[in-house]
VMD Tcl script that builds the backbone (N, CA, C; Angstrom):
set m [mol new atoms 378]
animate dup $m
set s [atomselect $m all]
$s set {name element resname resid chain x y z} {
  {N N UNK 1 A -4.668 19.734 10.679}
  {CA C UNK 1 A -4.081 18.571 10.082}
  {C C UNK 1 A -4.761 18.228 8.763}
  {N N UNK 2 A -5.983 18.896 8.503}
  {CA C UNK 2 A -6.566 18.326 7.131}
  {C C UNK 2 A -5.688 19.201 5.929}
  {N N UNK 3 A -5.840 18.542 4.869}
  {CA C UNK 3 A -5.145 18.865 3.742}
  {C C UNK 3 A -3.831 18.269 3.647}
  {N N UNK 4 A -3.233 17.909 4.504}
  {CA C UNK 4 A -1.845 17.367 4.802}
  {C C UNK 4 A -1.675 16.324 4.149}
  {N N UNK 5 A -0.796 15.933 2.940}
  {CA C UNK 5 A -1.145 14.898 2.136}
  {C C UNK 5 A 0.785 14.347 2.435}
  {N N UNK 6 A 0.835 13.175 2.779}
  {CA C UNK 6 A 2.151 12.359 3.199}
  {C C UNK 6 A 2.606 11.502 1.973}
  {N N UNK 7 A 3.955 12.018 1.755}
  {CA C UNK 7 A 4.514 11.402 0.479}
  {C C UNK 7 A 4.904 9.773 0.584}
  {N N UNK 8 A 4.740 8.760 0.079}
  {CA C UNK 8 A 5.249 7.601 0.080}
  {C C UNK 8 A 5.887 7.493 -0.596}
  {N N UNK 9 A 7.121 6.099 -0.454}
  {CA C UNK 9 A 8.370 6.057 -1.380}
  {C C UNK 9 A 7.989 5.904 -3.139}
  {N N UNK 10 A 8.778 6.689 -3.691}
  {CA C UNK 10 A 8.984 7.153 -4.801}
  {C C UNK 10 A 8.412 5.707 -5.578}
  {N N UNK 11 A 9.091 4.264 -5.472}
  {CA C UNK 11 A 9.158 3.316 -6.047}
  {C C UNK 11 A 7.381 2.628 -5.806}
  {N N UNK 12 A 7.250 2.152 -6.990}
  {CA C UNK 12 A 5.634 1.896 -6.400}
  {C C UNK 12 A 5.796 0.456 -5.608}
  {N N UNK 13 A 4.725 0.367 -4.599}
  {CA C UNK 13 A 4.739 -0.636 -3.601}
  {C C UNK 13 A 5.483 -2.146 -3.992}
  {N N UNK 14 A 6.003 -2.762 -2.913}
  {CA C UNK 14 A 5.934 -4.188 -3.624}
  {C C UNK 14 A 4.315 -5.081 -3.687}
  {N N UNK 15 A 4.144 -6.039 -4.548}
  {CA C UNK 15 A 2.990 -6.867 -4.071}
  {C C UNK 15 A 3.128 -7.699 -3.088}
  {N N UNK 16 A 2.557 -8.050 -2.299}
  {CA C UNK 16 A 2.304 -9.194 -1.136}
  {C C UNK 16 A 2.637 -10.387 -1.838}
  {N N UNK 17 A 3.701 -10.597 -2.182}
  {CA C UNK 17 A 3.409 -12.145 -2.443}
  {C C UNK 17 A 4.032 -12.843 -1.495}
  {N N UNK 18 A 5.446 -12.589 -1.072}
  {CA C UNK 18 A 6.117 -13.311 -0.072}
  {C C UNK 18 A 5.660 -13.074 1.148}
  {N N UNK 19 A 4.309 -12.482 1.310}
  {CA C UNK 19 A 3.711 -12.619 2.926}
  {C C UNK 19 A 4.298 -11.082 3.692}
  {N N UNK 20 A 3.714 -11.103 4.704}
  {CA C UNK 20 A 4.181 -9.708 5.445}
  {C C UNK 20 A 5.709 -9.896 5.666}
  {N N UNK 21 A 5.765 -8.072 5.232}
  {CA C UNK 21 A 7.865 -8.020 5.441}
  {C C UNK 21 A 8.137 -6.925 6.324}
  {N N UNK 22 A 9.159 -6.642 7.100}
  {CA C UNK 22 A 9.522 -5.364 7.758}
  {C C UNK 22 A 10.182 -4.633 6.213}
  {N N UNK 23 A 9.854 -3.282 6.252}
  {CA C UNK 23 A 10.311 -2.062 5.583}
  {C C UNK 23 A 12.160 -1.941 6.134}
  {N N UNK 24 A 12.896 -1.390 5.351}
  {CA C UNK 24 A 14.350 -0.855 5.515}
  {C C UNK 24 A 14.223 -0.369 6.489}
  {N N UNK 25 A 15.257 -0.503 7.621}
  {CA C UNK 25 A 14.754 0.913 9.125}
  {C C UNK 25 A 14.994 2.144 8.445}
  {N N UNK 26 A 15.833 2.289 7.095}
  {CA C UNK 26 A 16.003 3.863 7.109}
  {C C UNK 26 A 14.883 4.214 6.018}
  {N N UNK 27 A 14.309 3.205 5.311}
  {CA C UNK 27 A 13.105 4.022 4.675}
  {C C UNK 27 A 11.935 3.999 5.751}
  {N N UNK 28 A 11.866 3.711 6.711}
  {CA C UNK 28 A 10.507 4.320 7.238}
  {C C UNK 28 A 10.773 5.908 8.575}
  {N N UNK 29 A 12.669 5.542 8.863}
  {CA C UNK 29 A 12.821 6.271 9.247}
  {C C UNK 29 A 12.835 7.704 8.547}
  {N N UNK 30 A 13.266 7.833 7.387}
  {CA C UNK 30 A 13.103 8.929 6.305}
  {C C UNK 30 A 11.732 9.170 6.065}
  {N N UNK 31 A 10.688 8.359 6.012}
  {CA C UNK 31 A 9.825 9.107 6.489}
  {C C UNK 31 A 9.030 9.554 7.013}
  {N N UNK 32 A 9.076 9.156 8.146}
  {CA C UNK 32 A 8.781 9.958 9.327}
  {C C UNK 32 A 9.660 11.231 9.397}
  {N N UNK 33 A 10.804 11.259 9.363}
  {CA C UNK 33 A 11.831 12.344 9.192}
  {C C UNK 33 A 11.433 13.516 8.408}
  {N N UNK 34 A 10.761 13.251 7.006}
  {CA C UNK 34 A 10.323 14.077 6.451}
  {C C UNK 34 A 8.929 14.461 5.592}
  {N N UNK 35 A 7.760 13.748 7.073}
  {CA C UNK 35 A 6.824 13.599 6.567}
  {C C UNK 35 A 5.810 15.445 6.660}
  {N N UNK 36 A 6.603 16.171 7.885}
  {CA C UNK 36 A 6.463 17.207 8.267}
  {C C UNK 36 A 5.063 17.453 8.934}
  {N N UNK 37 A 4.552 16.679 9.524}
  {CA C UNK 37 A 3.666 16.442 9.915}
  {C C UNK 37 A 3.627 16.225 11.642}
  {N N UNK 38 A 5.118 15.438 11.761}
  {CA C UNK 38 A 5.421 15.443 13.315}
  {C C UNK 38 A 6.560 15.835 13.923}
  {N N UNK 39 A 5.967 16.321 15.588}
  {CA C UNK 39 A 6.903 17.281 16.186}
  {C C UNK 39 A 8.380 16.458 16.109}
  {N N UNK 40 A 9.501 16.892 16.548}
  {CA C UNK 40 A 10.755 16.948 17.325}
  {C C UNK 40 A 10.595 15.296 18.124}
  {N N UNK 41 A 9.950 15.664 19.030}
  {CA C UNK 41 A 9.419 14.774 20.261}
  {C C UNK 41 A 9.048 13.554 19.975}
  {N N UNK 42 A 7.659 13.678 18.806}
  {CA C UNK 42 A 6.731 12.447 18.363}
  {C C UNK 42 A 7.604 11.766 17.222}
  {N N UNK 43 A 8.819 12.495 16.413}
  {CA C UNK 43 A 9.411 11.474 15.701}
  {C C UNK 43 A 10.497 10.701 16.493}
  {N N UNK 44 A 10.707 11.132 17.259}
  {CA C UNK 44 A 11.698 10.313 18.529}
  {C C UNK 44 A 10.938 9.569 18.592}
  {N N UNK 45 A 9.933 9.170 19.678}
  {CA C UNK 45 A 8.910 8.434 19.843}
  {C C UNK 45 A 8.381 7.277 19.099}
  {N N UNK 46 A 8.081 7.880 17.569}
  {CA C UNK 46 A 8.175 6.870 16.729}
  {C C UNK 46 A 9.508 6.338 16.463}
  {N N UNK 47 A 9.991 6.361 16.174}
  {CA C UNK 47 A 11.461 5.656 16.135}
  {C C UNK 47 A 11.691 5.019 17.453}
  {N N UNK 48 A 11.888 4.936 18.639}
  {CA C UNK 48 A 11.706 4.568 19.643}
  {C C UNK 48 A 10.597 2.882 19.626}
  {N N UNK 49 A 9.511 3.584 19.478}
  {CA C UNK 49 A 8.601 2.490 19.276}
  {C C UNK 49 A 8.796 1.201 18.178}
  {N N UNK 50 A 9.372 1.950 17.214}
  {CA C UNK 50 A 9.823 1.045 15.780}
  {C C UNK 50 A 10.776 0.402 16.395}
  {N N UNK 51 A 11.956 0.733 17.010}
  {CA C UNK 51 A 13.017 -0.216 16.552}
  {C C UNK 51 A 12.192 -1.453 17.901}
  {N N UNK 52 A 11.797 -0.516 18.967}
  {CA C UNK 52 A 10.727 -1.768 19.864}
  {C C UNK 52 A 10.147 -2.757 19.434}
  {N N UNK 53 A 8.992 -2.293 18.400}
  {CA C UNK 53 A 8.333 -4.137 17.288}
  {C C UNK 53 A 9.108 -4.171 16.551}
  {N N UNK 54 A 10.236 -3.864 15.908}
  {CA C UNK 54 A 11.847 -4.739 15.202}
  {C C UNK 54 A 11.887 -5.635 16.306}
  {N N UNK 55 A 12.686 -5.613 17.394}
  {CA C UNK 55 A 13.430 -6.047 18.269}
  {C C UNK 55 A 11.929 -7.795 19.345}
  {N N UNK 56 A 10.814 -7.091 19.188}
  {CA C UNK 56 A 9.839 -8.122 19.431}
  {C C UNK 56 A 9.624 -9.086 18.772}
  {N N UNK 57 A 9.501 -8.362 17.141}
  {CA C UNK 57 A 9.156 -9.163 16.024}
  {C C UNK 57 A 9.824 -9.382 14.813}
  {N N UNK 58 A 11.079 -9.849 14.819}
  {CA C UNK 58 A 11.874 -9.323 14.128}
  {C C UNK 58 A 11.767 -10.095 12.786}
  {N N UNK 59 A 10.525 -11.419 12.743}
  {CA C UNK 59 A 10.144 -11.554 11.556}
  {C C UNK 59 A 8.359 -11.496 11.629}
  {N N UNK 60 A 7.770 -10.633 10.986}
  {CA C UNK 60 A 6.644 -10.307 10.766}
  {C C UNK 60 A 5.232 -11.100 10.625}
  {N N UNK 61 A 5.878 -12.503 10.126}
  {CA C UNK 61 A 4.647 -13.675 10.445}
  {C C UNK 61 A 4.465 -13.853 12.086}
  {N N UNK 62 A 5.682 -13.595 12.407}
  {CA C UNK 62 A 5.326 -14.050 13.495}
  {C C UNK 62 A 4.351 -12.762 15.053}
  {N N UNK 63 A 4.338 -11.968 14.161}
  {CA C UNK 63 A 3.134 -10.917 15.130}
  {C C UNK 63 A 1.174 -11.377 14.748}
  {N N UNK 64 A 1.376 -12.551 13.810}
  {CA C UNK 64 A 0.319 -12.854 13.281}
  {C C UNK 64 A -0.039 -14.076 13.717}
  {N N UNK 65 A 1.000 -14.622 14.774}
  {CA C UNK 65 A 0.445 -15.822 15.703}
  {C C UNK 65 A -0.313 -15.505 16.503}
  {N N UNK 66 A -0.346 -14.141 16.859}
  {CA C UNK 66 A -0.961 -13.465 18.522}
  {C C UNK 66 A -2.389 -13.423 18.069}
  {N N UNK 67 A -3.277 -13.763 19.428}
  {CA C UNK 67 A -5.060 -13.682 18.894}
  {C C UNK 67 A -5.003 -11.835 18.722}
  {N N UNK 68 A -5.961 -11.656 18.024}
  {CA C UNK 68 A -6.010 -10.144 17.665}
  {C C UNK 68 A -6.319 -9.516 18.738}
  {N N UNK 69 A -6.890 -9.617 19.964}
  {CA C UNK 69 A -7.165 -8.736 21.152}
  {C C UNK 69 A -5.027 -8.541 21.305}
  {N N UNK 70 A -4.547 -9.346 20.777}
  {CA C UNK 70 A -3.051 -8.840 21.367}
  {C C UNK 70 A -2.613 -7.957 19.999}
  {N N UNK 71 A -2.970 -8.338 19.120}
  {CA C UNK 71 A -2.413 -7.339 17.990}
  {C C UNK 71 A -2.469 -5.942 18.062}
  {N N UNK 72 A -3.784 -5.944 18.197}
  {CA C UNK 72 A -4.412 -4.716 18.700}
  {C C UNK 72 A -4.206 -4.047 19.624}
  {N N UNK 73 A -3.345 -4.451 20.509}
  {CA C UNK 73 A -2.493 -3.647 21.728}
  {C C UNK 73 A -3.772 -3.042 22.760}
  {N N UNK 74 A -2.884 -3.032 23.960}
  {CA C UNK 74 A -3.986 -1.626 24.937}
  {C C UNK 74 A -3.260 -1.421 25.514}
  {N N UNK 75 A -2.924 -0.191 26.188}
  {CA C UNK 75 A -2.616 1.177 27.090}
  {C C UNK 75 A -2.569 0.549 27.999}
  {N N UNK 76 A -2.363 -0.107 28.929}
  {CA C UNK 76 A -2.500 -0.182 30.384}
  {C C UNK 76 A -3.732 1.030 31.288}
  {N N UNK 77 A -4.863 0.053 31.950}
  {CA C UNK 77 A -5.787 1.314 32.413}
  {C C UNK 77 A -5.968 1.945 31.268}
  {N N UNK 78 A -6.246 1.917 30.026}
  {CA C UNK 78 A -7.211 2.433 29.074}
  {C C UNK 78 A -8.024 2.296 29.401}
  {N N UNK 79 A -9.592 2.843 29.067}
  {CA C UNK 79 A -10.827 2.486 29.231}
  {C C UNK 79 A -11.598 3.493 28.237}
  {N N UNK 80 A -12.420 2.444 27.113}
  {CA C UNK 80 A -12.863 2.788 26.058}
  {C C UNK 80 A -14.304 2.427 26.080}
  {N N UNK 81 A -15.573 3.058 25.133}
  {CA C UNK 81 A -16.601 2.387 25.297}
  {C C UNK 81 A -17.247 1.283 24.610}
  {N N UNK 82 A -16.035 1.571 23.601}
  {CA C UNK 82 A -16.847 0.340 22.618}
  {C C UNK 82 A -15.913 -1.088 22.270}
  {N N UNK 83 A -15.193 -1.247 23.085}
  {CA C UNK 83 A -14.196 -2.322 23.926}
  {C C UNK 83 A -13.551 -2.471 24.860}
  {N N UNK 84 A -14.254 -3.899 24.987}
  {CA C UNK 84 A -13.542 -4.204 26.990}
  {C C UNK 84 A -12.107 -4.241 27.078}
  {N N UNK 85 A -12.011 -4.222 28.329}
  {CA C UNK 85 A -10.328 -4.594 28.525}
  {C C UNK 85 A -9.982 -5.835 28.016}
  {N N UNK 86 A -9.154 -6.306 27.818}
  {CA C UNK 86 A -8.383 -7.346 27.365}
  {C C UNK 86 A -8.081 -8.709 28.387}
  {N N UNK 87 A -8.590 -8.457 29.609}
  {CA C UNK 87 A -8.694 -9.917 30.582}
  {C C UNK 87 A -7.218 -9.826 31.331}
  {N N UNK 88 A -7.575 -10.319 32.248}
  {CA C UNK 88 A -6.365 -11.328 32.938}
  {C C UNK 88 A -4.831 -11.609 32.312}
  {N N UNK 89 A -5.197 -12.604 31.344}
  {CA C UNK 89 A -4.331 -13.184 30.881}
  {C C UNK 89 A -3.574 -12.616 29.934}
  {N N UNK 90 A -3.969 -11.145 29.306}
  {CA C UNK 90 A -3.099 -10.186 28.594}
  {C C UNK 90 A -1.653 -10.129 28.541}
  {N N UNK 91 A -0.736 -10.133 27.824}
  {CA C UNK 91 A 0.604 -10.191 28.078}
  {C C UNK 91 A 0.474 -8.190 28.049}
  {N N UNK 92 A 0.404 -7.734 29.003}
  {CA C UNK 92 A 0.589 -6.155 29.218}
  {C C UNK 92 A 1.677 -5.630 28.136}
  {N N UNK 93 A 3.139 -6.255 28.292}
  {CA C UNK 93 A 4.141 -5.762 27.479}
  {C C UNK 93 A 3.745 -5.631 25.884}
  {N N UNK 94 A 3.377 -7.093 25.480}
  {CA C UNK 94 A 3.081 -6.887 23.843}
  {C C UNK 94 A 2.019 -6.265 23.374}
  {N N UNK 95 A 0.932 -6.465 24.583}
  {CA C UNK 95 A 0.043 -4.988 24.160}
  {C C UNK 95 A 0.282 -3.770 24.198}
  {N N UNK 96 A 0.996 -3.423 24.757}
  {CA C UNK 96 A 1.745 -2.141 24.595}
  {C C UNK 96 A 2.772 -1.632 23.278}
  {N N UNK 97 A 3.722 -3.185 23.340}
  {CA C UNK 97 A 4.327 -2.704 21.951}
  {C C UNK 97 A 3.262 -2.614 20.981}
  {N N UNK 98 A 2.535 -3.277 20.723}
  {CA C UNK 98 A 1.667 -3.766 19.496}
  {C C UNK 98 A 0.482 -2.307 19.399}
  {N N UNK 99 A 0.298 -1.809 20.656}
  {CA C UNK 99 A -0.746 -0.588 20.611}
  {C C UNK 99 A 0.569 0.790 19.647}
  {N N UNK 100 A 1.938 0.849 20.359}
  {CA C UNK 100 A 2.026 1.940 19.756}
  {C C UNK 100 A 3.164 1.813 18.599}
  {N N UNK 101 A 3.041 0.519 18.157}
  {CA C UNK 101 A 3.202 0.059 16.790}
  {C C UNK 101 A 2.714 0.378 15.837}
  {N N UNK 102 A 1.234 1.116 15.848}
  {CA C UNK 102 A 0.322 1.350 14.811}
  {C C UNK 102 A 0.922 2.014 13.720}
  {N N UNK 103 A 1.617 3.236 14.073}
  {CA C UNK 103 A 1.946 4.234 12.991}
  {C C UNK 103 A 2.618 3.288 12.214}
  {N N UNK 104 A 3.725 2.973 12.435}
  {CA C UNK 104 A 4.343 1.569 11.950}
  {C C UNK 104 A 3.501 0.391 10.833}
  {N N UNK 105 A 2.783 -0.174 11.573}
  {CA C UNK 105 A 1.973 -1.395 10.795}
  {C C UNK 105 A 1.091 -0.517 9.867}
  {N N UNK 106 A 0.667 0.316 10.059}
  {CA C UNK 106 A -0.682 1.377 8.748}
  {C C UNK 106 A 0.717 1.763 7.572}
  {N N UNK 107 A 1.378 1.939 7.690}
  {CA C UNK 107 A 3.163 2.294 6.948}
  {C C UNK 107 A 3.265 1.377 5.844}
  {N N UNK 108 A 3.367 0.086 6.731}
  {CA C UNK 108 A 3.597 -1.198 5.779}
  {C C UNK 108 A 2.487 -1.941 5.423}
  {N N UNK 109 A 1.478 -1.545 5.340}
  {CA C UNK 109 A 0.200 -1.426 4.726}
  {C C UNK 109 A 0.028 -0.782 3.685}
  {N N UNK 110 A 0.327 0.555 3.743}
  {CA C UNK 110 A 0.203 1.703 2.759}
  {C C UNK 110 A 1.250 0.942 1.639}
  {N N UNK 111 A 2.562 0.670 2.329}
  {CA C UNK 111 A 3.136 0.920 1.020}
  {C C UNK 111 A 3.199 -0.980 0.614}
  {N N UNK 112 A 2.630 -1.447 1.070}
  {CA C UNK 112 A 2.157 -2.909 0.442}
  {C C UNK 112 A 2.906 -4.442 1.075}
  {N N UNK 113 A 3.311 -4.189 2.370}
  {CA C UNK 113 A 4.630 -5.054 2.994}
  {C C UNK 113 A 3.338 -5.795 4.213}
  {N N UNK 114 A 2.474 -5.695 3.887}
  {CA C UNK 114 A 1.079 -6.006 5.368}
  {C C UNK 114 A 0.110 -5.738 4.581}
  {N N UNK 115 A -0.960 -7.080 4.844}
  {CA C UNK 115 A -2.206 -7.032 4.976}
  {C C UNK 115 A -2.661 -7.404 6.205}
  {N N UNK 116 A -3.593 -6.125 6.951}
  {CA C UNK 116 A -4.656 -6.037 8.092}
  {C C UNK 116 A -5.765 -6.617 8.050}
  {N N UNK 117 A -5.494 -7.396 8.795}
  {CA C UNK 117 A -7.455 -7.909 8.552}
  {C C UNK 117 A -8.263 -7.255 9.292}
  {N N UNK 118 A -9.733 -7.588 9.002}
  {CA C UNK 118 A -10.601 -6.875 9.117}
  {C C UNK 118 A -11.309 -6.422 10.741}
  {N N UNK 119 A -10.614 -7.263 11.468}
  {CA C UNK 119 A -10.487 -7.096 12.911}
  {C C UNK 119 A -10.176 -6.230 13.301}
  {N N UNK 120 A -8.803 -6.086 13.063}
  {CA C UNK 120 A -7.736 -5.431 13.248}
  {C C UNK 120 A -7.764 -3.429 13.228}
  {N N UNK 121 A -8.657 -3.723 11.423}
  {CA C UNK 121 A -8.528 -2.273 11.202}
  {C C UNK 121 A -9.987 -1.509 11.311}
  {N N UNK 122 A -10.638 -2.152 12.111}
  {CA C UNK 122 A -12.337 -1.524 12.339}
  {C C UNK 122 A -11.958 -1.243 13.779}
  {N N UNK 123 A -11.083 -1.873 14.512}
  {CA C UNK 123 A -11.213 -0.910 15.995}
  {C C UNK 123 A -9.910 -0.084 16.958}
  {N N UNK 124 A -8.763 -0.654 15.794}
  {CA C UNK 124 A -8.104 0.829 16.830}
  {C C UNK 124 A -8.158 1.718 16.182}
  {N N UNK 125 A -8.761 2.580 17.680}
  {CA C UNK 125 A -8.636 4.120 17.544}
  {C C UNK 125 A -7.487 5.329 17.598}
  {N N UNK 126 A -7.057 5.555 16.618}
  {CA C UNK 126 A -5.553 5.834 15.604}
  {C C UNK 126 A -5.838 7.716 16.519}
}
mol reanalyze $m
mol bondsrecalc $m
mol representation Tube
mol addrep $m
């Protein structure tokens, strides 16, 4: 996988000013489509997962109400060493969307539609 360098849209980013935005579904679907980097299977998957945080979050401030142990998603029965489980009171479902949301949210980061805070992007493990 090293050397593999992933094209972003042609147009240079927007700036953040109007706050976090969802991306076009067909520009992030295009590229994933033709990032050539993932199987058959895993771009299903992603797409799958995407239109999932569309359909959760279908406006983007609002994934930024959740305390960050939920942003940050977990696996169900994950077990990591350098963070605990997530407690009791976990909503299981949105940690789940929100865990395999990532490819997604690092996307609209890159191309300037999200800022991650610093929580956020020091501990999932991608």
């Amino acid at each position: 996988m090293s050397g593999v360098v992933l094209r972003l849209p042609a147009l240079p980013p927007p700036r953040l000013v109007a706050g976090p935005r969802h991306c076009p579904a067909e520009e992030y679907t295009s590229f994933v489509e033709h990032s050539g980097i993932y199987t058959q299977d895993r771009k299903i998957r992603l797409h799958r997962r995407h239109v999932r945080f569309l359909r959760q979050f279908p406006e983007l401030d609002s994934w930024f109400d959740q305390p960050l142990r939920q942003r940050l998603g977990w696996r169900n029965k994950d077990t990591q060493t350098r963070r605990r489980g997530p407690g009791d009171d976990f909503d299981v479902t949105a940690g789940w969307i929100n865990y395999n949301a990532r490819d997604y949210l690092i996307y609209l980061a890159l191309t300037g539609r999200l800022r991650l805070d610093w929580g956020w992007l020091e501990f999932p493990p991608l």
